[in-house]
N, C-alpha and C positions, 0 to 999 in steps of 0.2 A: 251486456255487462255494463255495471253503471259504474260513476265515475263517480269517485266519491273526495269531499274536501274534508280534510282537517277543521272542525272547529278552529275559532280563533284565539278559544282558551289556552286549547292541547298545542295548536302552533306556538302560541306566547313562551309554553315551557319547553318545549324546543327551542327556539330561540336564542332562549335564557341560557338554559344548557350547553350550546353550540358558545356563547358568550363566554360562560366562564371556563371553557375548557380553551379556548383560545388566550385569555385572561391568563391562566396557568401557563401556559405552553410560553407564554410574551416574558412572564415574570420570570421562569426555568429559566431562558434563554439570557435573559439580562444578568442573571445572579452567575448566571455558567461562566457569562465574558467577562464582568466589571467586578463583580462583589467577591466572587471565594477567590481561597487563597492560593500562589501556586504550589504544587509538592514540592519538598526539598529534593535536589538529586540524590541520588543513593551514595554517592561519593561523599556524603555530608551526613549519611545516617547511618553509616558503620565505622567505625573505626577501624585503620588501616590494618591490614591481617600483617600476623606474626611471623616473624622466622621459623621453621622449621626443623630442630635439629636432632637425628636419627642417631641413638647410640648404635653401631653394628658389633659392639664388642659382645654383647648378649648369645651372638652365635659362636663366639671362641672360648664359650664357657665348657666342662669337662661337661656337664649334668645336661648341655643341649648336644655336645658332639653324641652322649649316652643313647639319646632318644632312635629309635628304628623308625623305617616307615608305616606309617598310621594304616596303610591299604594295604588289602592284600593282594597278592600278584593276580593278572587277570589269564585266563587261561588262554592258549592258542588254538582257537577251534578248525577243525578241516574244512572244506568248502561239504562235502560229505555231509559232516556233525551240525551243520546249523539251519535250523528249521526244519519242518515238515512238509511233506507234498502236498499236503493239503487243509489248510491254518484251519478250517472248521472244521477241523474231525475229533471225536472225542480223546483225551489226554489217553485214554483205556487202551489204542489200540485196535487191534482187527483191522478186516480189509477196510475200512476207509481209511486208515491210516496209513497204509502201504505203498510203495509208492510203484 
């Protein structure tokens, strides 16, 4: 197995390479601590929220006392009435369904 060197070309742009990504990385870092600016806190970019006030006269009106319940009753099923003996059986019936 031979041992082979890099030209001294293709090293120079490695090098280079390895240079300006460091270069970058120096300048990131300087701009990160010294240069940008800080966020304002959020206490300073919203405006203080509002009061809140519920009228509950709306439900002593004649037309909301009118209104019934939107659902309808759920039925009371037996311990018997709920499910089948065996959930993979066809809806049809027959002995797989039997229990």
């Amino acid at each position: 197995m031979a041992i082979t060197f890099l030209p001294q070309n293709r090293r120079q742009k490695y090098l280079l390479l390895l240079f300006g990504v460091i270069l970058l990385g120096a300048l990131g870092v300087f701009w990160y601590r010294f240069i940008r600016e800080e966020p304002l806190p959020p206490s300073e970019l919203l405006p203080p929220p509002r009061d809140v006030q519920i009228d509950f006269t709306v439900f002593q009106t004649p037309a909301f006392l009118e209104l019934g319940d939107p659902r309808p009753p759920i039925p009371v099923l037996l311990p018997d009435e709920i499910g089948k003996p065996n959930p993979f059986a066809p809806q049809g019936g027959g002995k797989e369904a039997t229990r």
